[in-house]
N, C-alpha and C positions, 0 to 999 in steps of 0.2 A: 504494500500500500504506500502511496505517494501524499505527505500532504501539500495540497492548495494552499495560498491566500491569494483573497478576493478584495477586488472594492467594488464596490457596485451600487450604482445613484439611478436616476430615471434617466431613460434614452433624451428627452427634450434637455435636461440638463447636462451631461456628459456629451453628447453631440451635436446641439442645435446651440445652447448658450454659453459655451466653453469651449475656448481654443483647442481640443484635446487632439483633434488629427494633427495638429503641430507635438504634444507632447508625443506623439508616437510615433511618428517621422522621425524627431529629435533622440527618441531611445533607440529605434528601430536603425537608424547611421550610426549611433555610440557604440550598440554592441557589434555591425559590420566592421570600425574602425579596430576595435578591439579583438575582433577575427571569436566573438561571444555568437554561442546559439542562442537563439530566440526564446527566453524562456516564460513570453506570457502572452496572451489571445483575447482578444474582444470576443464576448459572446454575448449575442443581444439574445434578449428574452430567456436567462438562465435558467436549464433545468434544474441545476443543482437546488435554486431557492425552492423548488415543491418538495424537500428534505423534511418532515417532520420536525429537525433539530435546529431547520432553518427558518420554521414557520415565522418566528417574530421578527427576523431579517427583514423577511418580502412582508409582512403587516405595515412596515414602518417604511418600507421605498414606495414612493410612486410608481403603477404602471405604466407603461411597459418600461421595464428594467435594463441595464444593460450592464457587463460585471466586466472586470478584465481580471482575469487569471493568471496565477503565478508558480512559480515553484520558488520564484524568489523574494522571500519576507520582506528583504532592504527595499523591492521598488514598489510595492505595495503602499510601504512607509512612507515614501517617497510621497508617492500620489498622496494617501492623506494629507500631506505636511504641503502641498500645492493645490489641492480641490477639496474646499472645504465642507462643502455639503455630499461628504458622500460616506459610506459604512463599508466596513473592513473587518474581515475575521478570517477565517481559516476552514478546512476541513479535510477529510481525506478520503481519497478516490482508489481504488475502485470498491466500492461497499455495498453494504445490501440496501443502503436507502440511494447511493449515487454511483450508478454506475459508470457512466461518464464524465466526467469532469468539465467538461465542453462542449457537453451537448447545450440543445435550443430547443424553447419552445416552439421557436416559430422556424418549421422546414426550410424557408428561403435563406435563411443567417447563413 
């Protein structure tokens, strides 16, 4: 088992009212320079939030949601400490409540 950490805010906020396709450009050339594999993914419409363990996560975001996934803790931190409306926690995949980590609710993601 692998753990996640996630942030994850409502889609209108993390990509309609916040620069973030710049944060992710901007990470996305740091770890090329660095010759670093990619170690985290946008996933709009998070299946992981229909987690039982997750239930109060998704109570408290706005639909439709949109999470970016990690294996690494430091840029998860990161993003909170630069987008301030948004929730971060952790989990770990592959489990009997989350079998993918990255999967979507919504089949066109």
């Amino acid at each position: 088992m692998q753990t996640y950490y996630y942030a994850v805010a409502s889609q209108k906020f993390l990509l309609e009212q916040e620069p973030f396709e710049e944060v992710l450009k901007e990470r996305h050339r740091y770890y090329q320079e660095q010759e670093k594999e990619i170690d985290f993914w946008l996933v709009k419409e998070p299946a992981f939030l229909e987690a039982p363990e997750l239930a109060e996560v998704k109570a408290k975001c706005p639909q439709p949601a949109v999470a970016i996934v990690s294996t690494n803790p430091t840029f998860i931190t990161w993003l909170k400490l630069r987008l301030e409306y948004i929730a971060t926690g952790q989990f770990q995949a592959p489990s009997e409540t989350i079998s993918d980590p990255l999967a979507s609710l919504n089949s066109v993601a």
